[in-house]
C-alpha positions as CSV (number, residue, x, y, z in Angstrom):
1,X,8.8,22.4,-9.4
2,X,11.4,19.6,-8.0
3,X,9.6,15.9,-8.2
4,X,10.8,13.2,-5.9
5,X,11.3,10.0,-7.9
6,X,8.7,7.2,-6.9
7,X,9.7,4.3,-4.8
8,X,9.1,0.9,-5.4
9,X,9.3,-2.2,-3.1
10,X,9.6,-5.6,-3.9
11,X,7.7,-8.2,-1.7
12,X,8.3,-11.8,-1.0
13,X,6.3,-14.1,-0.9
14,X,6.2,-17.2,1.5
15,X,4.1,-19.7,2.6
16,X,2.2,-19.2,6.0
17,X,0.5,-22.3,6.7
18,X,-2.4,-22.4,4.6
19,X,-1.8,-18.7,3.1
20,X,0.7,-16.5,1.5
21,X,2.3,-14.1,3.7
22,X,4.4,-10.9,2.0
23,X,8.1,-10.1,3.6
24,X,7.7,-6.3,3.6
25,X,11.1,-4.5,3.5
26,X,12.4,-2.6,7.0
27,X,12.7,0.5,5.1
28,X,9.0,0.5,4.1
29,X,7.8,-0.8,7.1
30,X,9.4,2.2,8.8
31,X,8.2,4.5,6.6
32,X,4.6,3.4,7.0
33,X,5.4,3.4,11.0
34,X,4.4,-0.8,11.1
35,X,4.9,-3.4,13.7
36,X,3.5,-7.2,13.9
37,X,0.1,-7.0,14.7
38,X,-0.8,-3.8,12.7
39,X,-3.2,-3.8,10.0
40,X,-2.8,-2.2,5.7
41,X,-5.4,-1.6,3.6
42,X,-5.2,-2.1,0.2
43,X,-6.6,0.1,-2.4
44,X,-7.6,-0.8,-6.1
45,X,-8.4,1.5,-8.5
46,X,-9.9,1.1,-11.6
47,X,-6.7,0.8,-13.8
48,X,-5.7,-2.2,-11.5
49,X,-3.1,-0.5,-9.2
50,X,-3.2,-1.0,-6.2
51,X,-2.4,1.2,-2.9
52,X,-1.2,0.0,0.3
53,X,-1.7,2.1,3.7
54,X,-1.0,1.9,7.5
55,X,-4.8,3.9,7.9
56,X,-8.5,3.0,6.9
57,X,-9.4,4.4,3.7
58,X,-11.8,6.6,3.5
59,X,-14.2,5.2,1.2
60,X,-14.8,8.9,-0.7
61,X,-11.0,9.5,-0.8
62,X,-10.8,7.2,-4.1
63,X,-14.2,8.6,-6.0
64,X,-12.3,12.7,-5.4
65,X,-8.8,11.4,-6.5
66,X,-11.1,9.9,-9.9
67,X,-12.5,13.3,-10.1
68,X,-9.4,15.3,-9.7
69,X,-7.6,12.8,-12.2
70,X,-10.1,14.0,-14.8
């Protein structure tokens, strides 16, 4: 079985009037098919990683991936 090396992104920071705003690289926003406007969702699980995707999660997905984890 071949694995495809993870990907990681780094984010910037900046400040948006009274928030923080993240930069998100052109190559992920492409990936995750993003444009202004659009919404993420971010996951947490319980070791304190977090997830990031264009869609709603489901809120079952993450108790199944727990299960299948073991």
């Amino acid at each position: 079985m071949v694995t495809t090396p993870a990907k990681h992104y780094a984010l910037s920071l900046v400040e948006a009037e009274d928030s923080l705003a993240a930069i998100f690289p052109d190559e992920l926003l492409s990936h995750l098919q993003l444009k202004v406007g659009d919404e993420i969702y971010l996951t947490e699980s319980d070791d304190g990683s977090l997830f990031i995707s264009a869609k709603k999660p489901d809120p079952g997905t993450h108790n199944v991936l727990q299960d299948l984890a073991g």
